[in-house]
TORKOL-4160 file (C-alpha; in steps of 0.2 Angstrom, whole numbers, padded with zeros to 4 digits, m for minus):
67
<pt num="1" X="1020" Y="0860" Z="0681"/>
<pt num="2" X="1008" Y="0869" Z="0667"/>
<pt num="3" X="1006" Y="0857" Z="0652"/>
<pt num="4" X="0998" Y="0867" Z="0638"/>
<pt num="5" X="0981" Y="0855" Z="0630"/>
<pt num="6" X="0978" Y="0857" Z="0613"/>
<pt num="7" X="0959" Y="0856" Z="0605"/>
<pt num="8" X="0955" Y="0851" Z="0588"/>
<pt num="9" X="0943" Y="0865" Z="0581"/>
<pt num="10" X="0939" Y="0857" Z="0566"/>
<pt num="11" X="0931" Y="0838" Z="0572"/>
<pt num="12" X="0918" Y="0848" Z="0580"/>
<pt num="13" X="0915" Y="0857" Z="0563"/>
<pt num="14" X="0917" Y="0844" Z="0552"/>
<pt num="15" X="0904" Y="0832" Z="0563"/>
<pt num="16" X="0892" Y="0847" Z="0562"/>
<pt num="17" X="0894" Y="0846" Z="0543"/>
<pt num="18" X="0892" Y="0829" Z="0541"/>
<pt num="19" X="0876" Y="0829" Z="0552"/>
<pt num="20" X="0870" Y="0842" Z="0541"/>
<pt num="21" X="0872" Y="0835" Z="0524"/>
<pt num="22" X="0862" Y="0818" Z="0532"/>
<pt num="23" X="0849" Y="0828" Z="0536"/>
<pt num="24" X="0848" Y="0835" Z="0518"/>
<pt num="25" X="0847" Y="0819" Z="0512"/>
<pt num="26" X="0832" Y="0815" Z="0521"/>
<pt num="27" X="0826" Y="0832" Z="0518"/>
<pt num="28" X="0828" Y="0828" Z="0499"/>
<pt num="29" X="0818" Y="0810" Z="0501"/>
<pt num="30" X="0804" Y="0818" Z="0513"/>
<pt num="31" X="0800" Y="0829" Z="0502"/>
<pt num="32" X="0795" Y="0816" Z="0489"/>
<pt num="33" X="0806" Y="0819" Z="0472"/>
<pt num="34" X="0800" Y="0804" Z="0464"/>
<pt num="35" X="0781" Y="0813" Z="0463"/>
<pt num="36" X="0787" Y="0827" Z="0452"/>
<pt num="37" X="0799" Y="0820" Z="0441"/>
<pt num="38" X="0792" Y="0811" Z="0423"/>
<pt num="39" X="0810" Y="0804" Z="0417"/>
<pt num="40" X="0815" Y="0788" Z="0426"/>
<pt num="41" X="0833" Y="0791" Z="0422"/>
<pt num="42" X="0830" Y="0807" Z="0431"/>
<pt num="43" X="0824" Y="0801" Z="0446"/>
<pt num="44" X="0837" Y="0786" Z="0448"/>
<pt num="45" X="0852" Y="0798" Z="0446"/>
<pt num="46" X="0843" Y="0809" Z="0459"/>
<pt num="47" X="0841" Y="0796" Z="0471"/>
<pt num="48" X="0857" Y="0791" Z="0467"/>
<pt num="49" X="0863" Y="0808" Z="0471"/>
<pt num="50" X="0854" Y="0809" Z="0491"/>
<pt num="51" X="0861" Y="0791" Z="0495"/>
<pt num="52" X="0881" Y="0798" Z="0489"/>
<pt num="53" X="0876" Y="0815" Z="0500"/>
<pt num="54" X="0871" Y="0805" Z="0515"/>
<pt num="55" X="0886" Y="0791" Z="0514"/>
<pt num="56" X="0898" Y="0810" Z="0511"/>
<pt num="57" X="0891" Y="0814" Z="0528"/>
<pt num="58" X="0891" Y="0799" Z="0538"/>
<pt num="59" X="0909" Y="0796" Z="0531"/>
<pt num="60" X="0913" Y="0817" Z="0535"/>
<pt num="61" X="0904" Y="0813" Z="0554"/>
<pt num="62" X="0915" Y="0795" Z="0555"/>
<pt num="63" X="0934" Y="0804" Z="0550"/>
<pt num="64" X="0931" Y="0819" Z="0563"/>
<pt num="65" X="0926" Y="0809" Z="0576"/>
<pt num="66" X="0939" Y="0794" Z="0572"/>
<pt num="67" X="0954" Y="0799" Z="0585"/>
């Protein structure tokens, strides 16, 4: 007897999305933002802002691969 097997598209696709936003993130610290920047505020909220990008990803990479 044929059973018919189904494959969900999208966990592959949202793992590769989630890997990519990590690697913004350290893209973003590598490249130093705290060197070019002259308001404390604005640096905080810019660091801020990579640490919620890379916990969105890992979180993203962690749902599509939960099964």
């Amino acid at each position: 007897m044929e059973t018919l097997s189904f494959s969900d598209r999208l966990e592959s696709l949202g793992t590769v999305v989630g890997v990519l936003l990590v690697l913004f993130a350290l893209g973003f610290l590598a490249g130093q933002p705290w060197g070019t920047e002259s308001s404390t505020l604005a640096l905080l909220l810019k660091l801020v802002g990579v640490g919620l990008l890379a916990a969105l990803g890992a979180f993203l990479v962690r749902v599509s691969r939960a099964g």
